[in-house]
C-alpha positions as CSV (number, residue, x, y, z in Angstrom):
1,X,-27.1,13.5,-6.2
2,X,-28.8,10.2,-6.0
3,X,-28.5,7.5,-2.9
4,X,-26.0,5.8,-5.5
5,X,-23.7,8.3,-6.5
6,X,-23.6,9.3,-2.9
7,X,-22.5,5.6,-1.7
8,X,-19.9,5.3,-4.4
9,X,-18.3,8.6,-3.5
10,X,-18.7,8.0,0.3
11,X,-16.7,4.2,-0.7
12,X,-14.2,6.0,-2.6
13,X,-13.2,8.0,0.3
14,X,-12.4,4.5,2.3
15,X,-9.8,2.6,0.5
16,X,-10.3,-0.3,3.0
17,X,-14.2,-0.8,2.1
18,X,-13.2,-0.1,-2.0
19,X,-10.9,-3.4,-1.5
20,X,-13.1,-4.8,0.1
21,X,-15.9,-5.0,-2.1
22,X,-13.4,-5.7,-4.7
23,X,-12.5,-8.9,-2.4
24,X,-16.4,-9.9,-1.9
25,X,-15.9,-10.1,2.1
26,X,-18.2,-7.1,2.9
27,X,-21.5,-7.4,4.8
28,X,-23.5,-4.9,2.7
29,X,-25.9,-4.0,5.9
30,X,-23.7,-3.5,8.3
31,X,-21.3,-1.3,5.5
32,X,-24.3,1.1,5.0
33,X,-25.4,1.1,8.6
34,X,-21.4,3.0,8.9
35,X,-21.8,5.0,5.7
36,X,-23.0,8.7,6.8
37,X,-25.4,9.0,3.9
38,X,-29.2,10.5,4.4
39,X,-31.2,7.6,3.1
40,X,-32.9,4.5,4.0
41,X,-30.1,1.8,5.7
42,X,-31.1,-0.9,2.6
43,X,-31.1,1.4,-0.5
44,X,-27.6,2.3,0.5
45,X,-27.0,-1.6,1.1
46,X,-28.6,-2.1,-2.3
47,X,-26.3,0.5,-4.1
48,X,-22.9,-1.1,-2.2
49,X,-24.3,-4.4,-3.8
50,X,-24.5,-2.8,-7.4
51,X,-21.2,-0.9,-6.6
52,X,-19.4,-4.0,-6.0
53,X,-20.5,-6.0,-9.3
54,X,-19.4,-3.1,-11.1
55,X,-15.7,-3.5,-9.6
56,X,-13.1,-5.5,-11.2
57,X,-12.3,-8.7,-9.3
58,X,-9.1,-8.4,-6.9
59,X,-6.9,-10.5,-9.0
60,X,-2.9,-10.0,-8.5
61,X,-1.3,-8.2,-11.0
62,X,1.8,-9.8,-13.1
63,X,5.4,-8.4,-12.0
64,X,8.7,-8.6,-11.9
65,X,10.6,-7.5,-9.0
66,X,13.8,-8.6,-7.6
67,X,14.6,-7.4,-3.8
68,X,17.8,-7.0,-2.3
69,X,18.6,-6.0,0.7
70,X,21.4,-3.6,2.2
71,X,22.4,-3.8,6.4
72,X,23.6,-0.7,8.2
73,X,21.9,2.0,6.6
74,X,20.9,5.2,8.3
75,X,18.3,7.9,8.0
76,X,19.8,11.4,8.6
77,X,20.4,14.8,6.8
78,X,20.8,14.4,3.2
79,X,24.0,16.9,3.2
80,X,26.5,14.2,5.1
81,X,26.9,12.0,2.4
82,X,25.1,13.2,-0.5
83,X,26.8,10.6,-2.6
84,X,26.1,7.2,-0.8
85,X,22.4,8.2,-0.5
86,X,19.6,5.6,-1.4
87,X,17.3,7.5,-0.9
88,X,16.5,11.7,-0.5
89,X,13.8,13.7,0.6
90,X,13.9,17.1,1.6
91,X,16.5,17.3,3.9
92,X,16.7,13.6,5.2
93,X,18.3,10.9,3.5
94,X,18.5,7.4,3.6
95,X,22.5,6.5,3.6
96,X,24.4,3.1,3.4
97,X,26.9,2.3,6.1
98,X,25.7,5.1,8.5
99,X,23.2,2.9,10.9
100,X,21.4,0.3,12.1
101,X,18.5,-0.4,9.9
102,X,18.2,-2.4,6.7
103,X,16.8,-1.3,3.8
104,X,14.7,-3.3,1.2
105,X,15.7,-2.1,-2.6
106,X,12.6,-3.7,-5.3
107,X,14.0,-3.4,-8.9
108,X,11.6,-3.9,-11.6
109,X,8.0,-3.5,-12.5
110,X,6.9,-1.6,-9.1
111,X,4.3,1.7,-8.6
112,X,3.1,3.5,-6.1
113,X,0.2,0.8,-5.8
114,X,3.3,-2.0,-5.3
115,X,4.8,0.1,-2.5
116,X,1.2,0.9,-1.0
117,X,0.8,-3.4,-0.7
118,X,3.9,-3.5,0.7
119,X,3.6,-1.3,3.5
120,X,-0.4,-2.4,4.2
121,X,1.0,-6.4,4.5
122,X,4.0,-4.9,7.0
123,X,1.9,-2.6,9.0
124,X,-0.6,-5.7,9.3
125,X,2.3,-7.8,10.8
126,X,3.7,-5.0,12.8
127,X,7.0,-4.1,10.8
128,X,7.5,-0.4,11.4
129,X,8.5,1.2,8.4
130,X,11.2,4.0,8.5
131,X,11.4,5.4,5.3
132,X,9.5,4.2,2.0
133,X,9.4,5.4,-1.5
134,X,9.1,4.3,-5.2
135,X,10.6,6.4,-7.7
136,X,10.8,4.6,-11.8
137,X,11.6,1.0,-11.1
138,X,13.0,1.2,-8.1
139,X,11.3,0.9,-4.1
140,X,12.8,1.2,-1.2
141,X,11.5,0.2,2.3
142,X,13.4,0.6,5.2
143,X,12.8,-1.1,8.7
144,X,14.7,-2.0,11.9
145,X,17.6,-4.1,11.4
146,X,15.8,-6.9,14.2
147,X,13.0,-6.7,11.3
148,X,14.9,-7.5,8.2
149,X,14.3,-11.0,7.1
150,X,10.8,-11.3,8.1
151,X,10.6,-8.0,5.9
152,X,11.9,-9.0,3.1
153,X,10.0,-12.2,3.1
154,X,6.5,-9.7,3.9
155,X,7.8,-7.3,1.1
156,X,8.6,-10.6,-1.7
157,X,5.2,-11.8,-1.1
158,X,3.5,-8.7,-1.2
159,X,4.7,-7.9,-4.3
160,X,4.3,-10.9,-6.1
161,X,0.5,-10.5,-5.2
162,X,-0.4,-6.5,-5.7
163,X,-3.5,-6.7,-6.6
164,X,-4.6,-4.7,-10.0
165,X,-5.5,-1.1,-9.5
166,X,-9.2,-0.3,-9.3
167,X,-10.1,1.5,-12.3
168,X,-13.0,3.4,-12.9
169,X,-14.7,2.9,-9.0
């Protein structure tokens, strides 16, 4: 396997350097000097530079989401109120009008990649997040009721600026 095909798969197994090639902020020395990859420190700087003109720019996609949000919900076993659940996994549940938290409900064009955004731009503010999921056009995020409106206006802006998927890194 070449030094190149060794730094792209070593990239793709860091998310945070892929975006950040894809945003141009990456010091391509320093990168390589962190990169666990048997050749010389500037090849591997060399391939990261080649890498990162082969990425598509970090441009936000176009969406439509609306987000509501919903007070007093609970996380707790799916079986006590099976039919006022937002939200099931396994055994846990996330139910309306059985807690404290609030819950963030995005209706519209959302993914997997929108609900990834959305908990990266909370986690970097320090929102804790007690449930999450996307499922069709729907994603839910629920956080601490003391957390809601800063939340919701971390969730809004993260989804109207999810950058497009990287295809083909």
């Amino acid at each position: 396997m070449s030094t190149a095909e060794r730094t792209r798969e070593a990239v793709r197994e860091r998310p945070f350097l892929l975006e950040a090639l894809r945003a141009g902020v990456v010091n391509y020395r320093a990168a390589a000097a962190t990169l666990d990859i048997d050749a010389n420190e500037e090849s591997v700087a060399a391939a990261l530079r080649r890498f990162a003109a082969d990425l598509p720019d970090r441009e936000p996609s176009e969406r439509s989401v609306r987000v509501t949000v919903t007070r007093g919900v609970g996380v707790g076993d799916s079986e006590d109120s099976p039919d006022s659940s937002l939200l099931t996994v396994g055994d846990r549940a996330v139910v309306a009008d059985a807690g404290s938290s609030t819950a963030l409900l995005g209706t519209g064009d959302v993914d997997a990649h929108a609900l990834a955004t959305a908990l990266d731009r909370l986690a970097a503010v320090g929102i804790g997040v007690e449930a999450a999921a996307v499922a069709g056009d729907h994603l839910l995020v629920v956080v601490d009721a003391r957390s809601g409106g800063r939340a919701l206006r971390v969730v809004e802006a993260a989804l109207g600026a999810v950058p497009s998927p990287a295809r083909d890194a």
